[in-house]
C-alpha positions in Angstrom: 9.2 -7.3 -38.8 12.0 -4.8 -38.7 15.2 -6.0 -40.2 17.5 -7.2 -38.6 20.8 -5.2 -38.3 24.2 -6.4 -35.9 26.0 -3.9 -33.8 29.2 -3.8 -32.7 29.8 -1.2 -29.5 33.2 -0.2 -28.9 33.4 1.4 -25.5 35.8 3.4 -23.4 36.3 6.6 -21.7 38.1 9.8 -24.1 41.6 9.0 -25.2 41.0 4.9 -24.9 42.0 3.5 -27.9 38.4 3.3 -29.3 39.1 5.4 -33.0 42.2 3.3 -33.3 40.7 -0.2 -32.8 38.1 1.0 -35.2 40.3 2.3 -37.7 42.0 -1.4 -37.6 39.1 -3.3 -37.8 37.5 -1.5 -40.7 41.6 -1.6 -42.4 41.2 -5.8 -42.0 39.7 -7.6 -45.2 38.5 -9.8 -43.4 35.8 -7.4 -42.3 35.0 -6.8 -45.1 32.0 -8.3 -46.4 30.2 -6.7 -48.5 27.9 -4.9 -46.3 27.1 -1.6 -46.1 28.6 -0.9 -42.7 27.1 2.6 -40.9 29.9 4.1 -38.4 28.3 6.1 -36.0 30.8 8.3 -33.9 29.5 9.6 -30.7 32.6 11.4 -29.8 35.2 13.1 -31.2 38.4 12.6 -29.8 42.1 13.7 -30.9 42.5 10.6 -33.2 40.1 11.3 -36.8 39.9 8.0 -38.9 41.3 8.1 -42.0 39.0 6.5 -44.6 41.2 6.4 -47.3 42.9 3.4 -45.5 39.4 1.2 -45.0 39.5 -2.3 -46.6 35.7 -2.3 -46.1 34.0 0.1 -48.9 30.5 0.2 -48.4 30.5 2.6 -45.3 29.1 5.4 -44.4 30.8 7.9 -41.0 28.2 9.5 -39.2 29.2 12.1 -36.1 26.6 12.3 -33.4 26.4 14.6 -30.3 25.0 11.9 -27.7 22.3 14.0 -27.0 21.3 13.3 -30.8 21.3 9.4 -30.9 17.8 8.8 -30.5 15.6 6.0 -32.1 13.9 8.4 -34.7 17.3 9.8 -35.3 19.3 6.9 -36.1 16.4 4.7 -37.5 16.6 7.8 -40.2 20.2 7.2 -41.1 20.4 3.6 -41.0 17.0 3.8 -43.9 19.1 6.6 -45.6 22.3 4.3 -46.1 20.7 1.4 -46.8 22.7 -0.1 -43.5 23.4 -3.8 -42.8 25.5 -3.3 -40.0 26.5 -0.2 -37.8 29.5 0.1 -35.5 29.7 2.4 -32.8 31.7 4.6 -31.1 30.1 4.7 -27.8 30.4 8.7 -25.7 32.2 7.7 -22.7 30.3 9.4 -20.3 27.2 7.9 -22.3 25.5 4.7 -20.2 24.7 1.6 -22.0 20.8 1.7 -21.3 21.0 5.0 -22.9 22.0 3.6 -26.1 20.1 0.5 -25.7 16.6 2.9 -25.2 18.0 5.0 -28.5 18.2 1.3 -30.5 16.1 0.9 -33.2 14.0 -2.3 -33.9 15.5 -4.7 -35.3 19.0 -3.7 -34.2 20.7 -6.7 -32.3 23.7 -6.3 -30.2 26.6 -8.7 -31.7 29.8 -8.0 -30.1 30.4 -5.0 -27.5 34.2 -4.2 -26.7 35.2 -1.8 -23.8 39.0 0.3 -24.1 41.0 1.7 -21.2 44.0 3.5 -20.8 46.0 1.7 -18.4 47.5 4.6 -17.3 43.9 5.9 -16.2 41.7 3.2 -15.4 42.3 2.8 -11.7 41.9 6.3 -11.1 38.1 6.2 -12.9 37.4 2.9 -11.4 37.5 4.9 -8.2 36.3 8.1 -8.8 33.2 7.0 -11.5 33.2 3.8 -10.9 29.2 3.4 -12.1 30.8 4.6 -16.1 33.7 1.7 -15.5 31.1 -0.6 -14.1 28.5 -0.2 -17.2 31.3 -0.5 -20.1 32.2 -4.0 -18.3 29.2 -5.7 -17.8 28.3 -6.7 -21.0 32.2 -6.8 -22.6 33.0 -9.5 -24.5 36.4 -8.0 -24.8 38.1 -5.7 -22.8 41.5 -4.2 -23.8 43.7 -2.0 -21.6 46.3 -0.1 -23.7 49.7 1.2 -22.7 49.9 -1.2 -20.6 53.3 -0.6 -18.6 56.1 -3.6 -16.9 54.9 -2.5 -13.7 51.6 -2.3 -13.7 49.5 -5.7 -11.8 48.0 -7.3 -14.5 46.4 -9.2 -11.0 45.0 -5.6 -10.3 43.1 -4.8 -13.4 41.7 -8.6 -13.7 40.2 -9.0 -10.4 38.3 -5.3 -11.2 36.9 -6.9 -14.4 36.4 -10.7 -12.9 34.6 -8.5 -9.9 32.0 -7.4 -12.7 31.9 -10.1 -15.3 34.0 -13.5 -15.2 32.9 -13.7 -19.5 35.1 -11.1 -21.1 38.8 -12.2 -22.9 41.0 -9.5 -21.5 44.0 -8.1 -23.5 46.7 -6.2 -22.2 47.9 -4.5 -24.5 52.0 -3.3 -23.7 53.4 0.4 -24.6 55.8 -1.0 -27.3 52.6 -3.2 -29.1 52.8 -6.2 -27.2 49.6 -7.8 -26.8 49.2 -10.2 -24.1 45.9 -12.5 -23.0 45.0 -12.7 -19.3 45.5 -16.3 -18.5 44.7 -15.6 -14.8 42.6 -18.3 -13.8 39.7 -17.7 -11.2 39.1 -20.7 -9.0 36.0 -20.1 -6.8 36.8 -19.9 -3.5 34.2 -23.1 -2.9 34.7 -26.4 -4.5 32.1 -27.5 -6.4 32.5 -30.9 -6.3 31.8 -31.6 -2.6 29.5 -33.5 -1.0 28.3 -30.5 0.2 29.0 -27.2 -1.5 30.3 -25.0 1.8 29.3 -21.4 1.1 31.4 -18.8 3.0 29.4 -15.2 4.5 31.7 -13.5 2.3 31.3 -15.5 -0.8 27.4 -15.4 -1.3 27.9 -13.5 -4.6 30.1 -15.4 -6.5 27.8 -18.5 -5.7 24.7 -16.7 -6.5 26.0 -15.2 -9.6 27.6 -18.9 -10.8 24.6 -20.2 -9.6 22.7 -18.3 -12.5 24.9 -18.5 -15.5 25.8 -22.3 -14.7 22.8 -23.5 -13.3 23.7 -27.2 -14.5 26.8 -27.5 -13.0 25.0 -27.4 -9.8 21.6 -29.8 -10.7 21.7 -32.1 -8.3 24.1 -31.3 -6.0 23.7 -29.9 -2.2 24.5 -26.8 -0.9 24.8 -25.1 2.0 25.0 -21.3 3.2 23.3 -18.7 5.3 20.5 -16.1 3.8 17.9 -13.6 4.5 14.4 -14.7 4.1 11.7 -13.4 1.9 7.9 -14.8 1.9 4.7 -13.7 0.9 0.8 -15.0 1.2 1.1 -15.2 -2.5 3.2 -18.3 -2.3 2.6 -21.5 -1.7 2.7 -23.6 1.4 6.3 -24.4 1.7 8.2 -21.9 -0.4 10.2 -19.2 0.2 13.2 -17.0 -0.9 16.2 -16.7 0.4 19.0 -14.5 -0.8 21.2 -11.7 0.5 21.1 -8.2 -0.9 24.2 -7.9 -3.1 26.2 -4.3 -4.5 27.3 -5.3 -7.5 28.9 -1.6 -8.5 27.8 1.0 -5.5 25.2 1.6 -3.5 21.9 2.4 -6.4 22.2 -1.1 -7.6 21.9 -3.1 -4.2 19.2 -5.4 -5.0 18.1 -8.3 -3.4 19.1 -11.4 -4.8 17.4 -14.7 -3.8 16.6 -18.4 -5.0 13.2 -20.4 -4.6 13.5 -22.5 -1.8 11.2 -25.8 -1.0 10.7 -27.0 2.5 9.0 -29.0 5.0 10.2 -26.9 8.2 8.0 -26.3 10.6 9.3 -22.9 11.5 7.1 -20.3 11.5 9.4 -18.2 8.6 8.9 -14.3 8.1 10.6 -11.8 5.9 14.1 -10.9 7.0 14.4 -13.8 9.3 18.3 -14.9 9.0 18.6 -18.8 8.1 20.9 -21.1 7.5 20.3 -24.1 4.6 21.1 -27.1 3.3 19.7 -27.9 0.3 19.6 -30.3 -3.2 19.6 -28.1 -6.2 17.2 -29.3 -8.9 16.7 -27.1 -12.1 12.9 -26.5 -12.5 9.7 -24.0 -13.2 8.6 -21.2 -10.8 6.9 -18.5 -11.5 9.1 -16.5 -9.0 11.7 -16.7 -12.4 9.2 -16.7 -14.8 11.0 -19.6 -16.3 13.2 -22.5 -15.4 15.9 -21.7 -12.5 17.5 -23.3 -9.5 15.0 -24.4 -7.0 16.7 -25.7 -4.2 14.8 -28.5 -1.8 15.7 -28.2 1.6 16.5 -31.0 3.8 17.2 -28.6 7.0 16.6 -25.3 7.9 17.5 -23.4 11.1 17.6 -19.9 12.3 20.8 -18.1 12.2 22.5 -15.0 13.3 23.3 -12.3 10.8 26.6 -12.5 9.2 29.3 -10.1 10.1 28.5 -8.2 6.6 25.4 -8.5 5.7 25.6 -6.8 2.3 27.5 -9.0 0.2 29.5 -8.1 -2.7 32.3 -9.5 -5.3 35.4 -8.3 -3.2 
């Protein structure tokens, strides 16, 4: 077995506030813990780190053209130092998947924070959105620097919350001033009905806290309109239904659907538009290849399509 190595990926576009964070973190004692800690830089910006300042001594600075960072490549410096951990200084033009694929075994993902200039971000979220998309999804902090008194912080939440409701996000104010969001984000369906209404419009946001709090809703009934999805393959009273949802643009609209059970006598195809209501109950199917909402029907109808029919977070 490989050993086992944490990273910590600090992301952002050029001119983000990445090389200062870093520069702090590896300046804090309290990150410093003995371990030989490989710094791989993946792009050079205006700001060079000053390693005369580190609290942490056992480190080593690598600088990488992106192109370079490839599993043979950094599997070879990691051996050479002797590393325990590595921190990274993500390209910003540089996808996540293409570091994840340049990874060596046994290196394991432990805390991946995404920087933005304020100043810039709503600009990029438009124009590149994919590259703002894939720094957020898998933030566990995101910090927007130079942050100004009349900027929305309502703004740059809901982009974030739109991707990912798990990251803390920090806004942090030209003058040093650090502030936590403390938005909250009700859903916009209460979850403690009798029955759970689901809105046309809000099919993602039930599907995606359908998934990441599956028991919250054991138990309970829902009800909401989807597109059908069936195959010989499955058995005699179980289908799909789902909606096809854009979570960033248009290449990543996938279908996304939940194992239904039912006793309708409805002669179901593919694509056929229903509306549901359904008990939730947290089970096996193969469909997941694992244990995920299976929801038992207790009626079924045919439905007109909604007004949108590609659903999304906004």
């Amino acid at each position: 077995m490989a050993k086992e190595i944490p990273v910590y990926l600090f992301l952002g576009f050029l001119d983000s506030g990445k090389t200062k964070f870093i520069q702090e973190t590896l300046e804090d004692e309290r990150f410093d813990s003995g371990e030989k800690t490989l710094l791989l830089v993946l792009e050079e910006g205006e700001t060079e780190y000053e390693p005369s300042r580190f609290r942490v001594k056992n480190f080593k600075i690598e600088t990488l053209d992106k192109k370079d960072a490839n599993v043979g490549r950094l599997s070879a410096l990691a051996s050479a130092y002797g590393a325990e951990r590595v921190v990274v200084e993500c390209n910003g033009m540089m996808t996540l998947n293409e570091f994840f694929d340049a990874m060596p075994e046994g290196w394991l993902i432990a805390q991946v924070m995404a920087f933005f200039d304020s100043a810039t971000f709503l600009d990029y979220n438009r124009n590149i959105r994919q590259l703002t998309f894939d720094k957020l999804q898998y933030a566990d902090l995101v910090v927007f620097n130079r942050f100004r008194e009349d900027y929305s912080q309502e703004e740059f939440h809901k982009i974030v919350r739109g991707v990912s409701r798990r990251p803390d996000i920090v806004y942090e104010y030209v003058g040093g001033r650090a502030v936590y969001d403390e938005i909250q984000d009700p859903l916009p369906f209460d979850v403690n009905a009798e029955t759970i209404e689901i809105e046309d419009r809000d099919y993602a946001l039930f599907y995606r806290d359908l998934m990441e709090n599956t028991e919250t809703y054991n138990g309970k009934t829902v009800r909401f309109k989807g597109l059908v999805a069936t195959d010989k393959k499955l058995k005699k009273g179980t289908i799909v239904v789902g909606r096809h949802i854009m979570t960033c643009c248009e290449a990543d609209i996938a279908y996304s659907g939940i194992v239904i059970k039912h006793a309708s006598p409805l002669p179901l195809k593919t694509r056929d538009w229903v509306t549901l209501t359904a008990k939730v109950s947290i089970e096996y199917d193969k469909i997941y290849d694992g244990v995920g909402p299976v929801l038992k029907a207790s009626a079924l109808e045919y439905a007109a399509p909604p007004e949108q029919e590609l659903a999304t977070f906004y």
